[in-house]
N, C-alpha and C positions, 0 to 999 in steps of 0.2 A: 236110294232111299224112296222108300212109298211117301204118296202124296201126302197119308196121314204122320206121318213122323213132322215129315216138311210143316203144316199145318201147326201140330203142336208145340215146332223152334218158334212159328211165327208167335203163339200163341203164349207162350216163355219171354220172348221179348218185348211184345206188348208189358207183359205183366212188368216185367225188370226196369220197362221203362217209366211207365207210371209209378210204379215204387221206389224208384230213384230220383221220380222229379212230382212227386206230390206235394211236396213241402216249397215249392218255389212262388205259387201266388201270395203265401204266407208274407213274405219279404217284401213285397209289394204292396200292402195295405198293414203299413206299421202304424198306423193311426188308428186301427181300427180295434177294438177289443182280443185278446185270443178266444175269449169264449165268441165273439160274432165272428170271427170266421172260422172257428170247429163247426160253428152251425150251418152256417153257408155251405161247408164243407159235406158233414152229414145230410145234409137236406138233398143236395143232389147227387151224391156217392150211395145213398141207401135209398129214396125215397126216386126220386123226380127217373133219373139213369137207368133203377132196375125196371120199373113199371114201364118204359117207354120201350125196354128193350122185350121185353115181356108181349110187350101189344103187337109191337112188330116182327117177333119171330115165332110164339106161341100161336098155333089158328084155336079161336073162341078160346080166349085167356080167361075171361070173364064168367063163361058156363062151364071150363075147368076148373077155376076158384070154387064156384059153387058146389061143387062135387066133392070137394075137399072134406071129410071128416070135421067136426067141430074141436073135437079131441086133437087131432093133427094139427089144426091152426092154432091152439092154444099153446100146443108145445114148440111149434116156429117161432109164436111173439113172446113166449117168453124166455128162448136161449136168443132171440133178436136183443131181446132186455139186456140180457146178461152181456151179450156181445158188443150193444151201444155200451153200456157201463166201461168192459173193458176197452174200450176203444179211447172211449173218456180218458180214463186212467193213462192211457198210451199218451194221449194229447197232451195230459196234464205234464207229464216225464217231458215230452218233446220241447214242452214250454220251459220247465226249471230246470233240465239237465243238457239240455242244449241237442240238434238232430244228432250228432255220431255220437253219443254216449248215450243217450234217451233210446235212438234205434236199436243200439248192438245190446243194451241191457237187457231191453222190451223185447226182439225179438230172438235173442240165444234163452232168458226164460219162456216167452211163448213156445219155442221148439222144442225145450227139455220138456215141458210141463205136457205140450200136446201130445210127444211121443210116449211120454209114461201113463199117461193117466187114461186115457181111455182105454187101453188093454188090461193095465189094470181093475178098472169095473166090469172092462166085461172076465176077469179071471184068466185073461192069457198072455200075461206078462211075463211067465217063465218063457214060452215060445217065443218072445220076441231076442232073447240073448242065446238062441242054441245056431249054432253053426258058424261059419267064416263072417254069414250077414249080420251075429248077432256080434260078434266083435267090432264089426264093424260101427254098428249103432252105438256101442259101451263109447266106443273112441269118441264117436262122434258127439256126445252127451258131455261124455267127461273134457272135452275139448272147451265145448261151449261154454260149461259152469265155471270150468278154469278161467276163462278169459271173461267171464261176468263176475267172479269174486276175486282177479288178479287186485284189483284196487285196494277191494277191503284188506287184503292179505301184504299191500306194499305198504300200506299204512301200521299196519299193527306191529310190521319189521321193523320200518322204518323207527319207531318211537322205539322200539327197542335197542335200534342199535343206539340212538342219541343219547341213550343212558350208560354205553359203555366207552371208556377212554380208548383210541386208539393211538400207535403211531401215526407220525405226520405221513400224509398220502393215500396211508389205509384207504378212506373213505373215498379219496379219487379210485382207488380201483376197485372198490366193491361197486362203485356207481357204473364205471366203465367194462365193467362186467357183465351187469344187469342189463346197461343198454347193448352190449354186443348180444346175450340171448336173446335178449328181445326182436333184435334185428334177426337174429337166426332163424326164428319163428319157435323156440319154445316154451316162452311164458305168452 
């Protein structure tokens, strides 16, 4: 392996690490508001973090800011808007839906949504389904949406079967059915 592959596993695990353990100071200041520390949170994940790394690896950060288009920085602060907003909305999930259901809902929609919607504005979303890679992407979409509306879909079964009589047991093995695919991995 070149140095640069090596580089960017290291650069992967970083990332995996900190996205598997961001939510841990959370636990530790249960006294404290959820909105004070999403802010705590934001303040130094967007604000205090990116600047300092900015100063320290950019040479003349500050006379390349200035150089920037007006027009440019307008359209950075305001998909930054958009992005603090969603980030919000993620916080708010992680707080009512608890982390594994807030996460896997939050981000199997981020990943549907991200992969579709930008090629389609820019008009090349039929190229993204032509070939062995686009099937691959289909699977991997229709994977994700499956397992973020498996709920809504066990619930509207569910109420339906309670309306109908079955023999005694039935319902142990439709149960014990559900949890063997489940375990097989395809719901």
């Amino acid at each position: 392996m070149t140095l640069l592959v090596l580089y960017g596993i290291f650069l992967i695990t970083i990332g995996a690490f900190m996205s598997g353990s961001f939510s841990i100071p959370f636990d530790k200041v249960k006294q404290w508001k959820w909105e004070t520390s999403w802010l705590v949170y934001c303040l130094f994940g967007y604000i205090i973090v990116p600047l300092v790394v900015c100063l320290l690896t950019v040479p003349d950060f500050i006379i390349t800011l200035k150089q920037v288009p007006f027009r440019t920085l307008l359209g950075v602060f305001l998909l930054g808007a958009v992005y603090g907003a969603a980030n919000l909305t993620f916080g708010l999930s992680l707080r009512y839906l608890g982390l594994a259901l807030g996460y896997a809902l939050s981000l199997g929609l981020m990943m549907a949504i991200g992969t579709l919607v930008p090629p389609a504005l820019d008009g090349r979303l039929a190229q993204l389904f032509e070939g062995h890679a686009g099937i691959m992407l289909i699977s991997g979409i229709g994977i994700s949406l499956i397992v973020i509306f498996q709920p809504f879909l066990q619930l509207s079964i569910f109420s339906y079967f309670q309306r109908i009589k079955f023999v005694p047991g039935f319902e142990y093995l439709l149960a014990k059915l559900h949890i063997d695919i489940q375990r097989f991995g395809c719901l």
